[in-house]
C-alpha positions as CSV (number, residue, x, y, z in Angstrom):
1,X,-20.7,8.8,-1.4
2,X,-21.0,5.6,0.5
3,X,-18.4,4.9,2.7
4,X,-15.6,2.8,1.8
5,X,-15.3,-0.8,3.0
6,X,-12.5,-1.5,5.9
7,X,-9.9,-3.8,5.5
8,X,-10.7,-4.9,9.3
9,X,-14.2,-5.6,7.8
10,X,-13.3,-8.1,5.0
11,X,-12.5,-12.0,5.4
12,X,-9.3,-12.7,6.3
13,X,-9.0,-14.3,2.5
14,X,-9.5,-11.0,1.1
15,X,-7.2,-9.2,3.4
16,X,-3.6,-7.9,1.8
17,X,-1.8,-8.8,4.8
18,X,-3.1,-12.0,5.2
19,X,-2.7,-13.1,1.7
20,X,0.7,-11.8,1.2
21,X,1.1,-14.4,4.2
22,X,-0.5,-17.2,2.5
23,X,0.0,-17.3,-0.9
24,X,3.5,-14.8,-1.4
25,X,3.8,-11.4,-3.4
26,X,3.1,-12.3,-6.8
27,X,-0.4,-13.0,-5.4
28,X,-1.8,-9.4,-4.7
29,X,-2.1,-6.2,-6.7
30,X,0.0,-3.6,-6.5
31,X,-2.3,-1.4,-4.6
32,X,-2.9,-4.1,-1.9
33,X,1.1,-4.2,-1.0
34,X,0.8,-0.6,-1.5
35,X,-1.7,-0.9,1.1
36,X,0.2,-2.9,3.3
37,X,2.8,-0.5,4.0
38,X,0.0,2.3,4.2
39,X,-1.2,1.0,7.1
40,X,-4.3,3.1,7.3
41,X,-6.3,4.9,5.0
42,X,-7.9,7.9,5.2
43,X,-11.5,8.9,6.5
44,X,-14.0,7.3,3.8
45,X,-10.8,5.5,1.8
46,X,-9.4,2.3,2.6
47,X,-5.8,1.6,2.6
48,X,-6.5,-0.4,-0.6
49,X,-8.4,2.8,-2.0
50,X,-5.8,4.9,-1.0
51,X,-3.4,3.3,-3.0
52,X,-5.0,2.7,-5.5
53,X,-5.2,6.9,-6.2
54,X,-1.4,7.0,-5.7
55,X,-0.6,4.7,-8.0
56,X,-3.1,6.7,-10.7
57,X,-1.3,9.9,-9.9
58,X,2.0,8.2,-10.5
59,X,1.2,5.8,-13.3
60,X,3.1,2.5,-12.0
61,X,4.3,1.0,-8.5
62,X,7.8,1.8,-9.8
63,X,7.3,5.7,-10.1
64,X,5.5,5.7,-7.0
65,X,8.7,4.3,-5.4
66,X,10.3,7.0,-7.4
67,X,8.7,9.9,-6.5
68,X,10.0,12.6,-3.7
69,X,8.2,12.6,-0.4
70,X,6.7,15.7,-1.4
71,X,5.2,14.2,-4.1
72,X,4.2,11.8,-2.3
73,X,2.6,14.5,0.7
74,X,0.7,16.4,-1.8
75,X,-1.0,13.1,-3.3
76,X,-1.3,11.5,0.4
77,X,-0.7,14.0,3.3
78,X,0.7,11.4,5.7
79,X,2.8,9.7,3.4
80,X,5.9,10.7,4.8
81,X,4.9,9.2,7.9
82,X,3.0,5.8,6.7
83,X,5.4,5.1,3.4
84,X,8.7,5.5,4.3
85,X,10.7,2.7,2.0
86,X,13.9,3.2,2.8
87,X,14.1,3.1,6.3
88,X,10.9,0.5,7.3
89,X,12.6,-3.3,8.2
90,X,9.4,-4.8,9.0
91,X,9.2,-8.8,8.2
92,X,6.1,-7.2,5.5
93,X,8.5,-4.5,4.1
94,X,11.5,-7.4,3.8
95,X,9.0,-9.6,1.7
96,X,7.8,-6.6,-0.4
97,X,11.1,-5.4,-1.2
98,X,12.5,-9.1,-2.3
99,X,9.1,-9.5,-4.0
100,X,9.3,-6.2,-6.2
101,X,13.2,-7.0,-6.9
102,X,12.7,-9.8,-8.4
């Protein structure tokens, strides 16, 4: 399985962060601001990739926010520690959580 490409790696126009920056919310996937609270993926996933299988184990952004940590753990063993909704103030979180309210 070839290895999967790094966010670090892309151009800073394909980056989640970066475009969530630029261009607002409503701009990216829901995988990609998934990703952007990730953080990190996992050895041979991106972040991107990584959310990408959580939200097809939990069918829509708004389950996944739904979902009990373990849930969450058994899908994506360091979710607890990288997705953590409630309690994260960053200025990314503040955007995603006015973004996804409205």
């Amino acid at each position: 399985m070839p290895e999967a490409t790094r966010i670090k790696d892309l151009p800073d126009s394909e980056k989640p962060r970066e475009r969530l920056l630029a261009k607002g919310a409503e701009a990216l996937k829901d995988s990609e601001l998934i990703a952007i609270l990730l953080r990190t993926g996992t050895q041979g996933l991106s972040a991107i990739d990584v959310a990408q299988s959580l939200l097809n184990k939990f069918g829509s952004l708004d389950a996944l926010a739904k979902a009990p940590s373990a849930s969450c753990r058994q899908a994506y063993p360091t979710c607890n520690r990288r997705v953590d909704l409630e309690h994260r103030t960053d200025h990314v979180s503040t955007h995603l959580v006015r973004a996804l309210q409205a």
